[in-house]
N, C-alpha and C positions, 0 to 999 in steps of 0.2 A: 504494500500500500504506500511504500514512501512516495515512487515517483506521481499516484493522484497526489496525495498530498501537498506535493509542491506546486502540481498542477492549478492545485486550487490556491495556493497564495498567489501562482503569478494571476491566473483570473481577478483576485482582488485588486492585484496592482494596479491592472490595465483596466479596471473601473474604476478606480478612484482616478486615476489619471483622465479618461475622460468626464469625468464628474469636474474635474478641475478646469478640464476643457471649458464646460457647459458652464462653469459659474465663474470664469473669468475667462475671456478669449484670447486676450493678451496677456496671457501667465506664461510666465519666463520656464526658463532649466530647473533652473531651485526648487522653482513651484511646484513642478512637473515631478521631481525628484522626490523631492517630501512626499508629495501625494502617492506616488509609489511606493515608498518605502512606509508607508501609514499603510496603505491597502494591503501591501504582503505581510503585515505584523500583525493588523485585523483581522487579517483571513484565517493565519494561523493561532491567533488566540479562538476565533469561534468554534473553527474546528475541535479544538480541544475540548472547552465547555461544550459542544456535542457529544463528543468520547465520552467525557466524564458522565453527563446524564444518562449516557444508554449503559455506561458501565452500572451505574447506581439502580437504574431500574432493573436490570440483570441481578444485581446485587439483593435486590430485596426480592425480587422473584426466587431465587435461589432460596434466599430464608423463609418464606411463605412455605415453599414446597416443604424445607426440611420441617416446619412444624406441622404439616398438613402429617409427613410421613410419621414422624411422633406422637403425634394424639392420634394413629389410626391404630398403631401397635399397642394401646392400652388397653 
């Protein structure tokens, strides 16, 4: 999964960079710059906080089951 992974920060990139397009027309390198480098660091913070929620809901799925499986053996 690493190469999606990276796939999806440059995606961020190259919309925040047109985002920057669209809200200044005349935005310089810098501009341009920053706003990529915000989009690939957004992208991979979200991802993450994704992971984490599907881990946590795996998480307590897990322990649902193992109590369902201990109060069936009583």
């Amino acid at each position: 999964m690493g190469l999606l992974d990276e796939v999806g920060k440059i995606a961020g990139a190259v919309a925040a960079v047109e985002a920057a397009d669209k809200v200044d027309p005349e935005a310089g390198l810098l501009t341009k710059g920053i706003a990529a480098v915000a989009g690939f660091e957004g992208a991979g913070k979200l991802e993450s906080l994704v992971e984490k929620k599907e881990e946590d809901k795996q998480d307590a799925a897990d322990s649902a089951q193992a109590a369902d499986d201990t109060s069936s053996q009583t």
